[in-house]
C-alpha positions, 0 to 999 in steps of 0.5 A: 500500500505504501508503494502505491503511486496514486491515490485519491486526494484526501482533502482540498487545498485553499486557494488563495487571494493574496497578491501574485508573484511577479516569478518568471516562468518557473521551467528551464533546463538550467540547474535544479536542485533536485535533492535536498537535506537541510543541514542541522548539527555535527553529528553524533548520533543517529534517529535510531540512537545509534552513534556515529563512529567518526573520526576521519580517514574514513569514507561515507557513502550516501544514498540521494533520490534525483527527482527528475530526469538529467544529463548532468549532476552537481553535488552539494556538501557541507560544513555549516555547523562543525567548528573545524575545517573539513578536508574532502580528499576524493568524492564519486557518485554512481548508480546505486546497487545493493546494499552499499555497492554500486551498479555503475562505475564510481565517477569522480567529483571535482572541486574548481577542477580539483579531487580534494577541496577543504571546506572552511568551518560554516562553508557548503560548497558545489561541485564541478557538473559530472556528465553522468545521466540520470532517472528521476527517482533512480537512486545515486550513491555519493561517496566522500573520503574525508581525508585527516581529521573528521570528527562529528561531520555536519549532516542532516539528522533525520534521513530516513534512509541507510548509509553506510561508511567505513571505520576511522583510519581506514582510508580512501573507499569512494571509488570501491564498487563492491561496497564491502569496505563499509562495514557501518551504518547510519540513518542520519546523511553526513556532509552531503546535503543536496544533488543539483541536476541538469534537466533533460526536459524543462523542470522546476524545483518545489521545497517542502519547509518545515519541522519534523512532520515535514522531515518524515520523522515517525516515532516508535514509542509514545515518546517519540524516539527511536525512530520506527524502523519501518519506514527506513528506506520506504520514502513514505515522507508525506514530500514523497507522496507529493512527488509521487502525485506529480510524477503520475499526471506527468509533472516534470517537477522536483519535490525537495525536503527542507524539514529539520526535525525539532526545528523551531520557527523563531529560535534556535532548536533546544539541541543541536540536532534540530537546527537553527530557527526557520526565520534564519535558514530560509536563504541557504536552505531555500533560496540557496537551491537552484530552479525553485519555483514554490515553497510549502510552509508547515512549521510552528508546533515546536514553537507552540510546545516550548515554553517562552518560545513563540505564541500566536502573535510571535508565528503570525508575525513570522510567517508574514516576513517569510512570505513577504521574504520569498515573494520578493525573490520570487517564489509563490507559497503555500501556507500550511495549517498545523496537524493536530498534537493534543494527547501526546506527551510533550505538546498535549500534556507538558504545555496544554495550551499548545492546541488552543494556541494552534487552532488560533493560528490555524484561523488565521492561516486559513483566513490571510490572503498573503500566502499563494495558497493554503493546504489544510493539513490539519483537515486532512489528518485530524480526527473528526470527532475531534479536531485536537488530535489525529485521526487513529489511522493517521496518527503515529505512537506517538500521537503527534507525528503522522504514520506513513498513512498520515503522511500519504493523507496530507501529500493528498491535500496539496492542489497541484495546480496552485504549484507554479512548479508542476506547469512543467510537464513532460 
């Protein structure tokens, strides 16, 4: 069921009335951002509680899903939030096979025409375009030999997906095909944080901003953590049932994921891993990204839950400069309502007034006409009976994030045709 491609939306989006771009016509064939994971902390563990064995003098390789059919791909890597320089000493991609082999040759990556490239503390860099074809939803493998001292990369922390790397002190593996060399595994992504591709076809690129609901994160226990191991590896992120929607009415349009779990709208994340306040990575994480024509908007549960974080006033507020910020550089927005979080431990029991605060705001997100477009999540999700909490066939143990169901239901609710992105058609 989860595989499945197309399905019947669950609940409608609301078209807006706000005033309308003046964007340019999204489609090109120039670069897209085709993959995304937004960079959070240095990492140590991963949503599985599994520590990262880093150290440097090792290899990672990491599994990216290219949205769209191309010609060529770039690579993006990161050092945003270790305090170090990091020493890149050779980087590959490749078709990925089984496990951590590849199924095509390693291809090298060059840096200004270079094997190796250091990255300054806080520095991403972009690769050299490599001439290697690629299918849209065909995975890639992205090897990076980190050469020296590696302790704690930067990474994305929640990726719902397996990499695999090699032990510290054991050299350079970024060109092996066979994939035995790495003997570990993560579901974090460490150092690469996105693939820009040359379309084959005019494409564009939509970015789903967000928290934790955004980012896919399904726990396994009333407390949220370990992940649930079950939808590592199934792209069952409610982005990519979003992407499966576009891709079966022949859309040639990427759906990229910005979501950090933990991610607060107006501060910084009380741990590293939920990374920096939405108000403050909106440029490198959204309009950094090459070909974006849309962003979808979901965040504020976190700000709700935490004490002396942010209130009604305080997300209003926010979401008006972020939709006067991407207006302005030309991107359309769809402004999401907020699921529902009562009955979970942290934002129904530890701040009860998060639910009040939250159907506030949901008025008036519903009610503003600044956004391009409003997708009613909370519709889509929550439990008729009883709008403060989700739906039982959408609701996760933890009863605050969906289940992949849930995120099936709420990809249902985005109206394609208020994407500027999916005019791009095969």
């Amino acid at each position: 069921m989860l595989a499945t491609a197309m399905f019947v939306p669950v609940a409608p989006a609301v078209t807006g009335t706000g005033p309308a771009t003046a964007a340019p016509a999204p489609c090109t064939t120039d670069w897209i951002t085709a993959a995304a994971a937004s960079p959070t902390d240095p990492s140590l563990v991963d949503p599985r509680l599994t520590p990262l064995v880093s150290g440097g003098d090792q290899t990672y390789r990491v599994t990216v899903f290219p949205a769209v059919d191309g010609t060529d791909v770039r690579v993006r890597l990161t050092n945003r939030y270790r305090p170090s320089a990091l020493r890149v000493g050779a980087a590959t991609v490749g078709a990925k096979g089984r496990g951590a082999a590849l199924a095509s040759a390693a291809t090298p990556v060059t840096f200004g025409g270079k094997r190796s490239v250091t990255l300054a503390p806080g520095a991403d860099v972009l690769s050299d375009p490599v001439g290697i074809p690629v299918g849209g939803g065909e995975p890639l493998a992205v090897s990076v030999y980190v050469a020296g001292a590696g302790l704690a990369p930067t990474g994305h922390f929640n990726a719902n997906t397996t990499g695999y790397y090699t032990p510290p002190g054991s050299g350079d593996a970024a060109a092996d095909r066979s994939g035995r060399r790495y003997t570990l595994t993560t579901t974090s992504l460490p150092i690469v944080s996105g693939l820009d591709v040359r379309p084959s076809r005019p494409a564009a690129t939509v970015v789903a901003f967000g928290d934790s609901i955004t980012d896919g994160y399904v726990a396994n226990s009333y407390f949220t953590v370990p992940e649930d191991p079950s939808v590592v590896d199934r792209r069952v992120r409610y982005p990519d049932f979003l992407q499966r929607r576009l891709d079966a009415v022949g859309r040639s349009t990427a759906v990229v994921n910005a979501g950090i779990s933990g991610n607060l709208v107006t501060e910084s994340g009380t741990l590293p891993m939920f990374g920096p306040s939405g108000l403050s990575r909106l440029d490198r994480d959204v309009l950094a990204l090459d070909g974006v024509s849309d962003v979808l908007l979901l965040e504020g549960a976190n700000d709700l839950a935490t004490p002396a974080a942010s209130d009604y006033r305080g997300l209003v507020a926010s979401y008006t400069g972020m939709i006067n910020r991407l207006h302005r550089a030309g991107k359309r927005v769809h402004l999401g309502t907020l699921t529902p979080m009562d009955g979970s431990w942290r934002h129904g029991l530890a701040s009860p007034q998060a639910d009040a605060e939250r159907q506030r705001i949901n008025r008036w997100i519903r009610d503003q006409k600044l956004s391009d477009s409003v997708i009613d999540f909370d519709s889509a999700v929550r439990d008729p009976s009883d709008p403060s909490v989700l739906a039982a066939k959408y609701a996760g143990p933890d009863r605050v994030h969906p289940n992949a169901a849930g995120y099936r239901a709420m990809a249902g609710a985005v109206d394609l045709d208020a994407l500027a992105g999916a005019a791009c058609r095969d």
